[in-house]
DONU-285863 format. One line per field, with one value per residue (C-alpha): x negated, y negated, z; residue number from 1. Coordinates in steps of 0.1 Angstrom, whole numbers. Each point is the difference from the previous one (the first is absolute). Layout:
residues N
xx: [X:...]
yy: [Y:...]
zz: [Z:...]
num: [NUM:...]
END
This chain:
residues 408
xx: [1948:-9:-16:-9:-17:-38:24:27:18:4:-4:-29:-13:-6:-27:-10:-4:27:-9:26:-11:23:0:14:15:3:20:-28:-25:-15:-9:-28:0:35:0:19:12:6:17:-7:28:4:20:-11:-29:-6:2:-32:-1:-26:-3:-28:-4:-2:-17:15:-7:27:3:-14:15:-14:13:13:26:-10:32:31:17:2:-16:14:-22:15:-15:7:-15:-10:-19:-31:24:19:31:14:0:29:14:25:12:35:21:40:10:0:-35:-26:-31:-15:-35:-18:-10:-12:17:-10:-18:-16:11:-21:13:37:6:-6:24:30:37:12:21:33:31:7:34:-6:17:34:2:5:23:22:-8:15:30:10:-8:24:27:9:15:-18:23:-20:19:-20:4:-12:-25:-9:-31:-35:4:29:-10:-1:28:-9:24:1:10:10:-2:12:-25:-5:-12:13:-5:5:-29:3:-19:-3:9:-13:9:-6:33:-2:-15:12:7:-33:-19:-17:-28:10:-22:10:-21:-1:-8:-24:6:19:33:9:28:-4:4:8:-31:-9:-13:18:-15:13:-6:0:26:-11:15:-15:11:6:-20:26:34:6:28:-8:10:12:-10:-34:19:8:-42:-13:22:-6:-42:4:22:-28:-29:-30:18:-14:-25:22:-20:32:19:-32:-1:31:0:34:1:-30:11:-19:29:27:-26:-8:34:2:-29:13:34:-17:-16:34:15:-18:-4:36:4:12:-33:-30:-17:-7:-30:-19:7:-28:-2:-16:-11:-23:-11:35:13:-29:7:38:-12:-20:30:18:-29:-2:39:9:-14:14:-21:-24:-27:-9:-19:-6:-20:-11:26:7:-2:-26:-15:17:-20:-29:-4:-4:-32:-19:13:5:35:12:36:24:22:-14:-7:28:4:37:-13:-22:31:-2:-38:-10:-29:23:27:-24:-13:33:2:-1:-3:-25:-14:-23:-8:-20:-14:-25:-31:10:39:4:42:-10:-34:-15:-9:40:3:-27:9:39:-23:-19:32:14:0:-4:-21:21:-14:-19:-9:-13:-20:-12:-27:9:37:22:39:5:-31:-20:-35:-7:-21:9:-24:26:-5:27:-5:15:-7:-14:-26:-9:18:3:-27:-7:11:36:17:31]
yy: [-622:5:-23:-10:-19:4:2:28:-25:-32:-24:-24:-28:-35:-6:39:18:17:27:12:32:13:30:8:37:27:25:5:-11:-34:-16:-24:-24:-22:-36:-9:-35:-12:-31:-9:-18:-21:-6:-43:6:-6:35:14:22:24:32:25:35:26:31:31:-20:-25:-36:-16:-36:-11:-36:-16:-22:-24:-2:23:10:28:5:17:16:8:23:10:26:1:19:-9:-13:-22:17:9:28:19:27:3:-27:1:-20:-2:10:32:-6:4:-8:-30:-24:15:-19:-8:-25:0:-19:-5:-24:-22:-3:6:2:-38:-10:-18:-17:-34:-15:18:-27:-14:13:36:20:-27:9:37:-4:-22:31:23:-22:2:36:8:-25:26:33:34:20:34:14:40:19:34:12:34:6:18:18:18:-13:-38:-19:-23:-33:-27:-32:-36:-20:-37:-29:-33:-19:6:43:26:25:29:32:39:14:35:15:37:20:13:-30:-4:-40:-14:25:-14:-21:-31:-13:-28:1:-37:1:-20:-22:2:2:41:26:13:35:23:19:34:5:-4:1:29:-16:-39:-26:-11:-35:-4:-38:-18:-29:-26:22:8:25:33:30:-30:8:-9:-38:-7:2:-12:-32:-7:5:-32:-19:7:-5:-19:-2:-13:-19:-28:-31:-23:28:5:-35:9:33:1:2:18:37:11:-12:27:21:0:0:33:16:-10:15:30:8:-13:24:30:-12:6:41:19:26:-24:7:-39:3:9:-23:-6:-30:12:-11:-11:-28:-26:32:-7:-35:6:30:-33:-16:24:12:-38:-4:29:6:33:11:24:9:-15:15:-27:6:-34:-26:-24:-35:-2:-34:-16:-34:17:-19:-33:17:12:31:28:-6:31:4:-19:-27:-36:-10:-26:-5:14:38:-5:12:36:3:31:-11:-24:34:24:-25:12:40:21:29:26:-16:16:-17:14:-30:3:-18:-5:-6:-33:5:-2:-12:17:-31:-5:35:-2:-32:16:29:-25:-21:34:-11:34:33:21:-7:8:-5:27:-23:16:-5:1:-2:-24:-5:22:27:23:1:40:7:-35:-10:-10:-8:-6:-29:-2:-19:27:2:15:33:30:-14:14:10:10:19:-14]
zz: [-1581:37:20:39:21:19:32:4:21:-23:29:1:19:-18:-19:-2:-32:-15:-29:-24:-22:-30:-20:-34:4:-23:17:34:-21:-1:-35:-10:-26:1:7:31:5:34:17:39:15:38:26:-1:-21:-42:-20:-18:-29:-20:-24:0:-24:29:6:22:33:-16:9:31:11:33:15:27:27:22:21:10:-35:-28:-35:-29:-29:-30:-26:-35:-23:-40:-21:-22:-26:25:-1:37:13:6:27:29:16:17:2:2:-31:-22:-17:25:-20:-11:1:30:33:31:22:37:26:36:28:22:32:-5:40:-6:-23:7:-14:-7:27:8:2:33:-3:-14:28:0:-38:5:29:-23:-27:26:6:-36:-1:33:-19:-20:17:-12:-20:-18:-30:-5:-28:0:-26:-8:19:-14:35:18:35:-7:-6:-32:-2:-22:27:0:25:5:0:7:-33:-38:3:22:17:-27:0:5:37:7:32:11:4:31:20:36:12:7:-12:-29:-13:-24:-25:-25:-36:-17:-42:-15:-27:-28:-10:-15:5:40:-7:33:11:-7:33:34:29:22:33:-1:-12:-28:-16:-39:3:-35:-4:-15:13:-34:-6:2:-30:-27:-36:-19:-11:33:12:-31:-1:39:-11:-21:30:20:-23:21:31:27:-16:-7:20:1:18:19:10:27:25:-4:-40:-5:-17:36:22:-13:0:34:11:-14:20:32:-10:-11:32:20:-19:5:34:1:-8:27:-8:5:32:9:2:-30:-29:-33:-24:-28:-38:-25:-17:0:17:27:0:13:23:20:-1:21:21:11:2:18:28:2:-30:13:-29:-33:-27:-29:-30:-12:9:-22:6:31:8:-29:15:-7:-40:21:20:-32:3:-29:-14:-11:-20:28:-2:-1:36:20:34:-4:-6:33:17:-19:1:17:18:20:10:6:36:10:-6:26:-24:-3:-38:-24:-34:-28:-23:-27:-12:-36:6:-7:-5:36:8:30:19:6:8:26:14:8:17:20:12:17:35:14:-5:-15:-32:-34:-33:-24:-27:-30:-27:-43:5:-12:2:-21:-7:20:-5:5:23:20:32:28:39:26:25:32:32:13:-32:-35:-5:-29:-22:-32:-36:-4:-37:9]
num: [1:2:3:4:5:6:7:8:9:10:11:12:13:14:15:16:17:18:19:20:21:22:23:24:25:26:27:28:29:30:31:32:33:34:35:36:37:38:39:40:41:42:43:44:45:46:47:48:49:50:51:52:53:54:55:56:57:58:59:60:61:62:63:64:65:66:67:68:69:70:71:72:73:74:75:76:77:78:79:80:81:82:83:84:85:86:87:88:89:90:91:92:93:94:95:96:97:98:99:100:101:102:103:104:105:106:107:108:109:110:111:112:113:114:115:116:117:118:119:120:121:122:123:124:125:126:127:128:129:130:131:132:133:134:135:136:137:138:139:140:141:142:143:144:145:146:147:148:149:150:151:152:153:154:155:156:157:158:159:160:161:162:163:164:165:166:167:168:169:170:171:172:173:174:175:176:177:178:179:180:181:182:183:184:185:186:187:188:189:190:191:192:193:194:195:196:197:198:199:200:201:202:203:204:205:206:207:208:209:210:211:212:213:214:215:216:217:218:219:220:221:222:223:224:225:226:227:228:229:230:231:232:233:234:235:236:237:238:239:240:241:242:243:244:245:246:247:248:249:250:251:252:253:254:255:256:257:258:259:260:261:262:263:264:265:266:267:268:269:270:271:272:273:274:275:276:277:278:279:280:281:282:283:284:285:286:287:288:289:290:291:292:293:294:295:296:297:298:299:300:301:302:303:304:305:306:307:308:309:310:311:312:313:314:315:316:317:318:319:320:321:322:323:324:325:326:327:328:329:330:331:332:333:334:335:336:337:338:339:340:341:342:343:344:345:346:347:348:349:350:351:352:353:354:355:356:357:358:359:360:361:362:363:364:365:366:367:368:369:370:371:372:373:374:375:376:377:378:379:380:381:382:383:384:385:386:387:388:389:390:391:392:393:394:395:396:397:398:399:400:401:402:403:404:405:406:407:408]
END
């Protein structure tokens, strides 16, 4: 299924008319005669629902917002016999196929939309979060690694924490890199608990730190991953931790960014200069964290950060698949670090992700306080699929740019 909206840039004002159209593909070629079944749902409005038997011009759904939000339309496919129709449709695991869909959206002024209140004491918080961090004196433990090239250096490293674990991950460094002569960019996973493999790529002129996202050993056997997986089944959505900063599964967490980056910060080859916080999804999430906490962070690249405007529930907002609200995870909430970045930021967030919804994603874009900033937003795509083609558009303060269908 493909689908779009009337505008190529899914930005509206309130009260104007929003039209959805959705095909059923064959290959390139539209078919006629399934019945689609559709759901609209609201930011702070009451959801709608419908089915129609389509032709080749598929599915048209026209509505509306009358204040700053988004809307999400859902669609689903079936045959004459009412069985669902099935094709590709992503995913994480092996089996790509399934029930086909679409699931994107449009926003209504999203320049508009802002957070819940930040707590009065956010910024004495992560000083005392520092403090504990510098408590503990940095000691690295490398162990080299057989690299998939000869001019990168591939280690497995340890490095000491604050909190219950230590910053664990996969250093690459070029070979013949002079002191200050490199790049640094730290990579943050997203969530889950698996076996962190070393990469099979290095990058031949950056350091590169493939930080573990619990400081989970590194190279143990299958038990030793598989028994931690059940330790750490449903963490961080645990409200009664979530009721305290300090007990939330966040706090350790976070300790272990800013070590990361103090770490790296630390090589004799990085040029003090140049240093990138980068990741997806939770791996997004903790790449805010250290864009916000270190102000020597100089460029972050997040693909739908996880956990944006968490207060958002309380303002009628699209939920999405986070951890119940509290006023305890305020502290880790991305739309309240990125007012203090000074990093150059782009985000990529996506109309029918709602892992992340992309109201959160655009309100961490809009709390930026600089220009050095974008957000790449695209149509059909989910957390997890790619609509192929996708319609996406880059905003920046300086406008709308590289509008149009992408294959990626």
């Amino acid at each position: 299924m493909r689908g779009r909206t009337d505008k190529d840039v899914a930005i509206y004002a309130p009260g104007e008319a929003v039209t959805f159209q959705v095909q059923v593909f064959d290959g390139n070629q539209s078919v006629s005669g399934k019945k689609l079944r559709w759901t609209l749902s609201f930011d702070g409005k009451p959801s709608e629902t419908g089915e129609e038997v389509v032709g080749k011009a598929g599915l048209r759904v026209t509505t509306r917002l009358d204040h700053p939000g988004f809307m999400r339309l859902q669609v689903k496919a079936y045959d004459r016999d009412g069985k669902a129709l099935k094709g590709f449709v992503g995913g994480w695991g092996a089996d790509k196929t399934g029930d086909i869909f679409f699931d994107g959206g449009a926003s209504v002024q999203p320049d508009k939309l802002t957070p819940g209140e930040e707590p009065d004491d956010f910024d004495a918080f992560w000083q005392e979060m520092k403090a504990k961090g510098a408590d503990v004196p940095m000691k690295a433990d490398l162990r080299e690694l057989p690299s998939p090239n000869p001019e990168v250096k591939l280690y497995a490293v340890r490095v000491s924490c604050a909190g219950t674990n230590p910053v664990t991950g996969y250093l690459s460094i070029p070979v013949n890199a002079t002191p200050g002569s490199l790049p640094a960019v730290c990579n943050y996973q997203g969530y889950g608990v698996r076996k962190h493999d070393p990469p099979t790529w290095v990058n031949p002129n950056a350091i590169v730190f493939n930080v573990n996202a619990h400081g989970m050993d590194l190279g143990r056997e299958d038990a030793y991953y598989e028994k931690r997986k059940k330790e750490l089944s449903g963490y961080a959505f645990d409200s009664e931790e979530n009721s305290d900063p300090k007990r939330a599964y966040f706090h350790d967490m976070a300790l272990r960014v800013m070590r990361s980056l103090e770490y790296v910060k630390s090589l004799p080859e990085w040029n003090g200069r140049d240093l990138n916080s980068n990741g997806g999804s939770q791996g997004g999430l903790q790449a805010f964290w250290g864009t916000g906490l270190d102000p020597d962070v100089s460029a972050c690249n997040s693909w739908s950060p996880w956990c944006c405007d968490l207060a958002g529930i309380q303002q009628g907002r699209m939920k999405g698949w986070r951890p119940d609200y509290t006023d305890a995870l305020s502290y880790y909430d991305p739309v309240f670090h990125a007012r203090r970045t000074h990093a150059t930021v782009h985000l990529i967030g996506n109309f029918g992700d709602y892992t992340c919804p992309p109201s959160g994603v655009w309100m961490v874009y809009n709390q930026i306080p600089h220009d050095n900033k974008s957000i790449e937003m695209r149509q059909g795509c989910t957390h997890s699929y790619t609509m192929k083609p996708y319609m996406s558009f880059t905003m920046t303060p300086q406008g709308v740019r590289d509008v149009g269908l992408k294959e990626k």
